[in-house]
N, C-alpha and C positions, 0 to 999 in steps of 0.2 A: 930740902924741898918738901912743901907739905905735900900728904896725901891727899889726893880728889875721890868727893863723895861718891861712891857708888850710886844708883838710880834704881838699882835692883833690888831686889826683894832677898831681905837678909839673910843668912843660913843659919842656924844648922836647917835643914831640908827635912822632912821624913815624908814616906810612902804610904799609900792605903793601897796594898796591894792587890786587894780582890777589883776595886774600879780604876786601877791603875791610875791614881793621882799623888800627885805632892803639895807638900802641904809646907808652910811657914807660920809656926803658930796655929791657928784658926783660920788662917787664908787659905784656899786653894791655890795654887798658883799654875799648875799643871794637870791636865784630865786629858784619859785615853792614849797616855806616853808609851805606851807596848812593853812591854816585860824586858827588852832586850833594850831600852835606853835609861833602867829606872840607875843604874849605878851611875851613870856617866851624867845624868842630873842632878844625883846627891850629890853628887862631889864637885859641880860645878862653882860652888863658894870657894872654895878650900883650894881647887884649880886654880879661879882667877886670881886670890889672895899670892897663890905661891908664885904666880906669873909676875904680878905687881912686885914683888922680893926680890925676885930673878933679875928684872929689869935695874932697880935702882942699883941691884950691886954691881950689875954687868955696867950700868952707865959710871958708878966711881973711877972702873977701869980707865975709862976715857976712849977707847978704841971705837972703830967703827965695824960692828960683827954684823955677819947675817944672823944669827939666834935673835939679836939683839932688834932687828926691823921685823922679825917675826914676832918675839913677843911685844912688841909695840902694836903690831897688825891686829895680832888676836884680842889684847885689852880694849883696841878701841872697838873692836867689831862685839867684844861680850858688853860693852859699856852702850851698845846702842848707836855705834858710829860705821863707819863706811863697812 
């Protein structure tokens, strides 16, 4: 199965931590994030990535898991869907 394009703004991520924003490159992509969400935003590439991993191997299984409709739920919901 091929891979489907991300829509997101690619990572690696870094912070400017005194105005509390993130950056991609020269982009902003985040401003006023609070001190207590800046890891859980950096690592939001590297999350979805591993979620995306998680899923294809769990789908070789062939089995029908709850992990499995949960990581479906969260890619489509980080990918900009329900």
């Amino acid at each position: 199965m091929k891979p489907e394009k991300s829509q997101h703004t690619p990572g690696p991520w870094i912070v400017e931590e005194k105005a509390e924003m993130v950056f991609s490159g020269n982009v902003r992509i985040a401003a006023d994030i609070g001190a207590q969400n800046v890891s859980l935003i950096l690592a939001a590439p590297d999350l979805l990535a591993a979620a995306k991993e998680a899923k294809e191997e769990l789908n070789k299984l062939g089995g029908d898991y709850d992990v499995l409709r949960k990581l479906r739920a969260a890619i489509e919901k980080a990918e900009g869907g329900k």
